[in-house]
C-alpha positions in Angstrom: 203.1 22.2 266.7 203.3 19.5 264.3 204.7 19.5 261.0 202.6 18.8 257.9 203.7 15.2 256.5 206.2 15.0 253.6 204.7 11.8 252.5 201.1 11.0 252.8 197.8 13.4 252.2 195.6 14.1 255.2 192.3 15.6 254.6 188.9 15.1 256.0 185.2 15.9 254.4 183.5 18.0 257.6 180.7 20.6 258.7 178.7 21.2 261.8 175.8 20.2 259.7 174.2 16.7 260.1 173.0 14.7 257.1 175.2 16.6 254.4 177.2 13.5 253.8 180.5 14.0 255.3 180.9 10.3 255.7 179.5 8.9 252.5 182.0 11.3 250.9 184.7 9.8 252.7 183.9 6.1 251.7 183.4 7.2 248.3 187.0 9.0 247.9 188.3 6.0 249.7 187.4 3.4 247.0 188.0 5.8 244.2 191.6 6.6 244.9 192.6 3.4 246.4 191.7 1.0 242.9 192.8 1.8 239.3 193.1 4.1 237.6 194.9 6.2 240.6 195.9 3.4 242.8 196.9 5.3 245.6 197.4 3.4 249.5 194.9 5.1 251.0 193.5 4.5 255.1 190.2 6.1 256.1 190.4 6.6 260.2 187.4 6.6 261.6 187.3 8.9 264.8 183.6 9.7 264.6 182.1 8.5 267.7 179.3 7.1 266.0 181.6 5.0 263.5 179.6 4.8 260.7 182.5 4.0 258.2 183.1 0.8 260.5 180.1 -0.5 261.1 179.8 -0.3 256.9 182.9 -2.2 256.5 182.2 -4.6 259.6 179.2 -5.8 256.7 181.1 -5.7 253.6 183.3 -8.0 255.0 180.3 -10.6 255.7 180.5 -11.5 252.4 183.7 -10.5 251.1 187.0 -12.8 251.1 189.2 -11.1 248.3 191.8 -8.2 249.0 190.5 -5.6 250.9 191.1 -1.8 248.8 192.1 -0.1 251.8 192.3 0.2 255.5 189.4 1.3 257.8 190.4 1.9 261.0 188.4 2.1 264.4 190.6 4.9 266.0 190.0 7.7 268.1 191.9 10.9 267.8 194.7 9.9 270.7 195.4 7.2 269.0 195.6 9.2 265.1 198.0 11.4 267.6 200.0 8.7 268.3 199.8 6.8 265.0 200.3 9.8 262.6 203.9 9.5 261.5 203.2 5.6 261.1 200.4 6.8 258.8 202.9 9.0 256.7 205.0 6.3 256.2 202.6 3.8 255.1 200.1 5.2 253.2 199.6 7.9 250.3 196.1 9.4 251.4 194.9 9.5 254.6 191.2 10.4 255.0 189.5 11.2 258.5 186.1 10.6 259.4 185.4 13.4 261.9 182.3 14.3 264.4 180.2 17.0 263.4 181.3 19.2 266.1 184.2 22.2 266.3 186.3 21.5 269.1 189.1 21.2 271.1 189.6 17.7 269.7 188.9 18.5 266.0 191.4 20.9 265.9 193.9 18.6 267.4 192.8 16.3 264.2 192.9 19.5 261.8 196.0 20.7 263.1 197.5 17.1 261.0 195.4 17.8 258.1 196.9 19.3 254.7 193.0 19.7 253.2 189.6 20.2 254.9 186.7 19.5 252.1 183.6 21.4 253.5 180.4 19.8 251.7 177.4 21.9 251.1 173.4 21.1 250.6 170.7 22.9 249.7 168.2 24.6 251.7 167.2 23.3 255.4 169.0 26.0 256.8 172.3 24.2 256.4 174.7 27.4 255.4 174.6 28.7 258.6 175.9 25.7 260.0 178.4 25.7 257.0 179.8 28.8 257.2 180.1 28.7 260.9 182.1 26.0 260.1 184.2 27.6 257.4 185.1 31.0 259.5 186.6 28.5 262.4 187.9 26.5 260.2 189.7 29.5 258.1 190.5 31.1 261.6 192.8 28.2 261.8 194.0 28.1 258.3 195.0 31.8 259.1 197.3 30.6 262.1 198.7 27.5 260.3 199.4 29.5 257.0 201.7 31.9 258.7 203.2 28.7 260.6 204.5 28.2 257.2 202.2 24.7 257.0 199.3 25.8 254.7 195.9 24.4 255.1 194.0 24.2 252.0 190.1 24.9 252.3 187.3 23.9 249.8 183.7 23.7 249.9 182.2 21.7 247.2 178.1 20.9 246.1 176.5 17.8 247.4 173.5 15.6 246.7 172.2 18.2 244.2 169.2 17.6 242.5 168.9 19.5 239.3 166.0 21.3 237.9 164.6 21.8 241.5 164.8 24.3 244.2 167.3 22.3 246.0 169.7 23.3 243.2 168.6 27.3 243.3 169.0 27.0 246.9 172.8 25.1 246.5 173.6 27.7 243.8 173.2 30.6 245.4 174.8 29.6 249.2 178.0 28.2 247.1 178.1 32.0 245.8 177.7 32.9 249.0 180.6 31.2 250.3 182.4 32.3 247.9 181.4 36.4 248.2 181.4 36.0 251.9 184.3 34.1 253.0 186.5 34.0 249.9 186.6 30.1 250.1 187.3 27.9 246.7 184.6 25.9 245.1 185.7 22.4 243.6 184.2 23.0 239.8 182.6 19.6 240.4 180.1 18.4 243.1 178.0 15.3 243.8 174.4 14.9 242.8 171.3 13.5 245.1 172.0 9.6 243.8 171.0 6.4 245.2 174.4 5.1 243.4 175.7 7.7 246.3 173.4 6.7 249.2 173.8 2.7 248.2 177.7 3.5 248.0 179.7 0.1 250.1 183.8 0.0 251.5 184.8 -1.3 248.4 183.8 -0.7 245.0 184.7 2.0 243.4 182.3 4.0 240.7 185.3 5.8 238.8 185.8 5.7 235.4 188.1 7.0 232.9 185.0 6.3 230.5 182.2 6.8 232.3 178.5 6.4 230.4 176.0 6.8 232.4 175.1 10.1 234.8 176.1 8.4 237.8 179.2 7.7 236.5 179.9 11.0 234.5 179.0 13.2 237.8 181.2 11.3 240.2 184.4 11.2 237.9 184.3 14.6 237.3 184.1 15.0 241.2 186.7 13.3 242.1 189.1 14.4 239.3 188.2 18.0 240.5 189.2 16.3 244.0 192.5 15.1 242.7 193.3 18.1 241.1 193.9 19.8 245.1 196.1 17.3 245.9 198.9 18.9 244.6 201.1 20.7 246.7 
């Protein structure tokens, strides 16, 4: 079995669900952590077959020609195999896009990960699909935990939209998946935003001041993020 790196932070956002946002998360971590104020070198390795975070970066750089944030690479998961240690040594944060699947080869990508971020929506018969997720994914967590290489499991709220049933839907499978499974919820998630859905490879919408809701909901996410990544 492989050890858990000593030097970077490999995590993915992932659930069986489609549509939930797995991907947009990823890009906007990515551009948070790798520009001030955390400034971390980060690389988001795309092994979805459907490579969305690729094709998005393939048109940024159309009309980009300063210095990229971060890497995005156009891997698949023989080659993260391969490439893993190189990773470690290079970067701080690794993030992996991964298919919305549970299978043999997402466990050989788990089985590198130190953090598996499990984003929930409301309503559309998405917790099933979630907590399906969550028991295989904390089936594994169970085996690497008394491997002595801990796997840290969250799920977290996305594209909530207040005052709605959405959110009463979102608020009650979160408790859920907390009564059922025991699993940690991040004490921020993301709203329904088009700053969200509009989201590119390379700006970042952190703040240490943010002012408007946008702004205000997505720092408090990702400082809730950043708060897991200490061992």
């Amino acid at each position: 079995m492989v050890k858990c790196f000593d030097v970077a932070l490999f995590a993915t956002f992932a659930n069986l669900k489609g549509g939930v946002g797995k991907t947009t998360c990823t890009i906007l971590a990515a551009n948070a952590y790798s520009q001030t104020p955390f400034n971390l070198r980060v690389a988001l390795v795309d092994c979805d077959l459907q490579k969305s975070a690729v094709r998005l970066r393939l048109l940024d750089l159309e009309d980009f020609d300063g210095v990229l944030p971060y890497d995005v690479l156009d891997w698949n998961i023989p080659t993260f195999e391969a490439r893993a240690q190189e990773l470690n040594d290079n970067f701080d944060l690794v993030l992996v896009d991964v298919a919305g699947t549970f299978d043999d080869g997402i466990l050989r990508i788990i089985n590198y990960l130190d953090a598996v971020y499990i984003p929930v929506t409301g309503g559309n018969f998405g917790l099933e699909a979630s907590l399906s997720y969550l028991r295989e994914v904390l089936a594994f967590k169970a085996q690497r935990d008394q491997e002595g290489r801990p796997l840290k499991v969250y799920a977290f709220a996305n594209m909530q939209r207040e005052r709605t049933r959405n959110a009463a839907f979102l608020a009650d499978e979160l408790a859920r998946v907390r009564a059922y499974l025991d699993v940690p919820i991040l004490s921020a998630g993301l709203k329904d935003l088009n700053a969200y859905r509009d989201a590119d490879t390379l700006t970042t919408l952190y703040s240490t001041t943010p002012t408007d809701p946008a702004g205000l909901n997505f720092s408090a996410w990702i400082e809730a993020l950043y708060k897991t990544f200490q061992r």
